[in-house]
C-alpha positions as CSV (number, residue, x, y, z in Angstrom):
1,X,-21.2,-6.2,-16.5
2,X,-17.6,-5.0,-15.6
3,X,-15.4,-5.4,-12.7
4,X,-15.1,-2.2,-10.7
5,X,-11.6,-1.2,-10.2
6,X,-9.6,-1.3,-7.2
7,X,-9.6,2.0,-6.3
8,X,-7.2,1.4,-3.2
9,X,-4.8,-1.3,-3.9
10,X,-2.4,-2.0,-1.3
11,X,0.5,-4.4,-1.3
12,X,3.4,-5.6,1.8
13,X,6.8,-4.7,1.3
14,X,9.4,-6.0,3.9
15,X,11.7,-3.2,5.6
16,X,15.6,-4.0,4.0
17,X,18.2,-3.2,5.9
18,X,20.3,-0.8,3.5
19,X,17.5,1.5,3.2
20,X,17.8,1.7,7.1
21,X,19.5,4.7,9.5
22,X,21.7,3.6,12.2
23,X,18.7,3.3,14.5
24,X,17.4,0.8,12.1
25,X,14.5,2.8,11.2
26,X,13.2,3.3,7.5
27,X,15.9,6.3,6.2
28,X,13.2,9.3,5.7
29,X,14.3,9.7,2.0
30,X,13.7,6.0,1.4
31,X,10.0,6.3,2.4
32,X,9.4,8.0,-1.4
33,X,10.5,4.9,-2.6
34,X,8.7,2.2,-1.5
35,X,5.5,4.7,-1.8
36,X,6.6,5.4,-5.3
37,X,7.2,2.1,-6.3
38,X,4.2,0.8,-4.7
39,X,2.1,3.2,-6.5
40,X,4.2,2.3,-9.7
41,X,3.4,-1.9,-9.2
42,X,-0.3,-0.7,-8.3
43,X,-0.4,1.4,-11.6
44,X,0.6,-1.9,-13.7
45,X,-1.3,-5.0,-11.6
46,X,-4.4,-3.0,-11.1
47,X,-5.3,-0.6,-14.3
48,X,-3.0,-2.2,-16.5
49,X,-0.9,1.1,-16.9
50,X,2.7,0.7,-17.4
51,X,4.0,4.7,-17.0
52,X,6.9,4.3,-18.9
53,X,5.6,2.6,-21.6
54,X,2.8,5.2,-21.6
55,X,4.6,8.0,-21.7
56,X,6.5,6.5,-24.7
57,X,3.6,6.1,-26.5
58,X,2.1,9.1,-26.3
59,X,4.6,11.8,-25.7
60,X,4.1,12.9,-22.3
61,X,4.1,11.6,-18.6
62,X,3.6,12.6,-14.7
63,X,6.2,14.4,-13.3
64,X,6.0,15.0,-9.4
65,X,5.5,18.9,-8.2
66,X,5.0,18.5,-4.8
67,X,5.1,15.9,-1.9
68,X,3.6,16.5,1.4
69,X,4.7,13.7,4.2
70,X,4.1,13.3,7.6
71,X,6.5,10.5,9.1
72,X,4.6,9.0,11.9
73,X,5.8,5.8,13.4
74,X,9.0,4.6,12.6
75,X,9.0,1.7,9.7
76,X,12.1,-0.4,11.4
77,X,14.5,-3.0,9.5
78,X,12.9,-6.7,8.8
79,X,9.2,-5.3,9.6
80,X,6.5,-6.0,6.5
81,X,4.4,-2.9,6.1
82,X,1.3,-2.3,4.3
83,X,1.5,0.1,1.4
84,X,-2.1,1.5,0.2
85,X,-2.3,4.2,-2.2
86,X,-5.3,6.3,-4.0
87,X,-6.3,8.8,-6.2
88,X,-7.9,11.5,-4.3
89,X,-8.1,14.6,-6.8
90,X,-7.2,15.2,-10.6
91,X,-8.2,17.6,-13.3
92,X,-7.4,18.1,-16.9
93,X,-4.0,17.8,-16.3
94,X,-3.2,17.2,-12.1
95,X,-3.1,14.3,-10.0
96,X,-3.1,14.1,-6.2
97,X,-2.3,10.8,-4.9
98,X,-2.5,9.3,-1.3
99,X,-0.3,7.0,0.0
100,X,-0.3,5.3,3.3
101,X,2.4,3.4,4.9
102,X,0.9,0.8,7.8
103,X,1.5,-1.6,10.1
104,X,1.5,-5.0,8.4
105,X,-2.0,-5.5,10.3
106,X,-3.2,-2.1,9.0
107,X,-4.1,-0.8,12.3
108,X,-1.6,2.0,12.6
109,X,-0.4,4.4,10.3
110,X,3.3,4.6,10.2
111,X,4.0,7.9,7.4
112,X,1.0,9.5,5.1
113,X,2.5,10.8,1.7
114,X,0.0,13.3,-0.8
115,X,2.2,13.4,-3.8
116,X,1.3,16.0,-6.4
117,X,1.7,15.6,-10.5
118,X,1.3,17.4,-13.5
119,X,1.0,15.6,-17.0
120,X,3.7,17.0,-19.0
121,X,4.8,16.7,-22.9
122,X,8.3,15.1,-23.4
123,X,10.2,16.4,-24.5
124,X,10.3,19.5,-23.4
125,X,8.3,19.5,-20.2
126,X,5.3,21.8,-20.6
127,X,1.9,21.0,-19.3
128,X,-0.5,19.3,-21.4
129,X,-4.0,17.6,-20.9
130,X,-5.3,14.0,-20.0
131,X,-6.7,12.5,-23.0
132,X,-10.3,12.0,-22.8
133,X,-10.0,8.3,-22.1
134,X,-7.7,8.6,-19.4
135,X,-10.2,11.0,-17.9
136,X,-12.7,8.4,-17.8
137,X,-10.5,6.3,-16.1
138,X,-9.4,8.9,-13.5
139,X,-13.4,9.5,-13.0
140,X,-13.9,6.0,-12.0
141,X,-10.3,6.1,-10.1
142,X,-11.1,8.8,-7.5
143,X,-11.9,8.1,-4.3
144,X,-14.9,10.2,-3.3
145,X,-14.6,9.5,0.2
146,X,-11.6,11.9,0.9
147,X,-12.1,15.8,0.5
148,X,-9.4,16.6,-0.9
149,X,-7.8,20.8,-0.2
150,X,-4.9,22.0,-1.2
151,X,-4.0,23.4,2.2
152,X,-5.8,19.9,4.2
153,X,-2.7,17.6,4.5
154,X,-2.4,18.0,8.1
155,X,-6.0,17.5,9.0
156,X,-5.9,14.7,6.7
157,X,-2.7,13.2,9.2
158,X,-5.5,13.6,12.0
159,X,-8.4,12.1,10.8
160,X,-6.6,8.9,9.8
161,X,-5.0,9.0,13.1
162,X,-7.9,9.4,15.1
163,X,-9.1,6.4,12.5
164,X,-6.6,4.0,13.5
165,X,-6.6,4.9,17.3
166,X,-10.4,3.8,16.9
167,X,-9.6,0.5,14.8
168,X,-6.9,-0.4,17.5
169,X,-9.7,-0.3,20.6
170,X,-11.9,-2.5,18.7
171,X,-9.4,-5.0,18.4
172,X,-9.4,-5.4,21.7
């Protein structure tokens, strides 16, 4: 019998100070990469996929087409946060992946990222299809529990707020 996968891995990262503002928050555009990079070190620890290696070997990779982020709660120099992510919607050739940025407790959410991707050839850049074994994966990958729309980003910022304002009273 087989290990299930993790289908939301998380990981801490600590807050550096050159990817700061003058207010020593998080800079906005720096919030891509730690999600990013999370995502990429959750890609490689978790399912054993190293993208650029993959997209060497066969020809083709994930390029991002869209992000959608709400920046909640400042992410401020020397704080560890709590970086989850998760597939929440794919097809023959899209992603959709969630990523949350928490407190290091993971009772509050600090910024909520849905990044977009389309599988592409290289070179060249036209759209091609998952193979039929990364399709299996991606089935077992998706997290059921989050209906995923197009158009549901900002609802999606509610219901995990509303979420965490509920975590934070039981901790009390």
């Amino acid at each position: 019998m087989s290990v299930p996968l993790v289908q939301t891995p998380e990981t801490t990262h600590r807050v550096r100070f050159q990817d700061c503002d003058m207010l020593g928050h998080l800079n906005n555009a720096r919030y891509l990469d730690y999600f990013l990079n999370a995502r990429e070190e959750h890609a490689l620890q978790h399912y054993a996929l190293n993208l650029g290696q993959q997209a060497q070997e066969q020809a083709a990779g994930w390029v991002i087409t869209k992000h959608h982020i709400a920046y909640l709660r400042p992410a401020r120099h020397a704080e560890t946060v709590r970086i989850r992510t998760q597939l929440i919607h794919f097809d023959n050739s899209n992603l959709v992946v969630e990523m949350q940025m928490l407190r290091e407790d993971s009772l509050q959410l600090k910024a909520l990222l849905w990044s977009e991707m389309t599988l592409v050839r290289l070179p060249g850049g036209t759209r091609t299809e998952h193979s039929p074994a990364l399709m299996e994966l991606l089935e077992q990958l998706d997290v059921n529990e989050v209906d995923y729309e197009p158009d549901g980003f900002d609802e999606r910022v509610r219901e995990l707020r509303k979420h965490f304002k509920s975590a934070r009273k039981g901790e009390d």
